[in-house]
C-alpha angles and dihedrals in degrees: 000000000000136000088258102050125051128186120275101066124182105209127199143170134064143293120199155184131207115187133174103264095074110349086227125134111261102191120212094180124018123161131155128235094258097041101041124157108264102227119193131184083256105053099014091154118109117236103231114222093206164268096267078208148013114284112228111202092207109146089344148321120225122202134199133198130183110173123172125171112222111238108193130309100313108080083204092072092052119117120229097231096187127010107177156136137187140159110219098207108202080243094066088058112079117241092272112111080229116067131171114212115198102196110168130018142195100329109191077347086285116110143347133189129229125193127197108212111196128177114233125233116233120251134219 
């Protein structure tokens, strides 16, 4: 990692997604500072908690992420891991029903989050 990060992390905070059906959060990670996610350089994903919901990229979806990693007992000494947010509009994917969306790279050379759009098939 960096000098100034060391497996394990604990990481903390929320990422989310709004879409147009409710403009409600739908949180797809959420953990308190006392109870963050241990990440390890053998098992550095996050497990995601969510959605509560499908999410319906309609007009657009907007997410949101806040991650910090707790760094002893002072809230003050924790490093903000990912500070971002971004809308994701159904024109930035290509015309495959599969589209990658890279959102959010490499930020401070950290971190970067992929999502797998897929559309789904109707059911009887």
């Amino acid at each position: 990692l960096t000098e100034q990060l060391k497996w394990p992390l604990s990481v903390y905070g929320v990422v989310a997604a709004r879409d147009t059906v409710d403009c409600n959060r739908n949180l797809l990670f959420s953990r308190s500072r006392i109870r963050g996610q241990l990440l390890s350089g053998h098992d550095s994903y996050l497990r995601l908690t969510g959605p509560s919901r499908a999410i319906l990229v309609g007009d657009y979806v907007d997410f949101e992420v806040e991650l910090k990693v707790r760094d002893g007992d002072d809230e003050h000494n924790d490093t903000q891991l990912m500070c971002v947010s971004k809308r994701y509009k159904e024109a930035d994917g290509d015309a495959l029903g599969v589209r990658l969306l890279v959102l959010f790279l490499a930020v401070r050379g950290l971190c970067c989050l992929i999502l797998l759009k897929k559309l789904l098939e109707k059911t009887k």
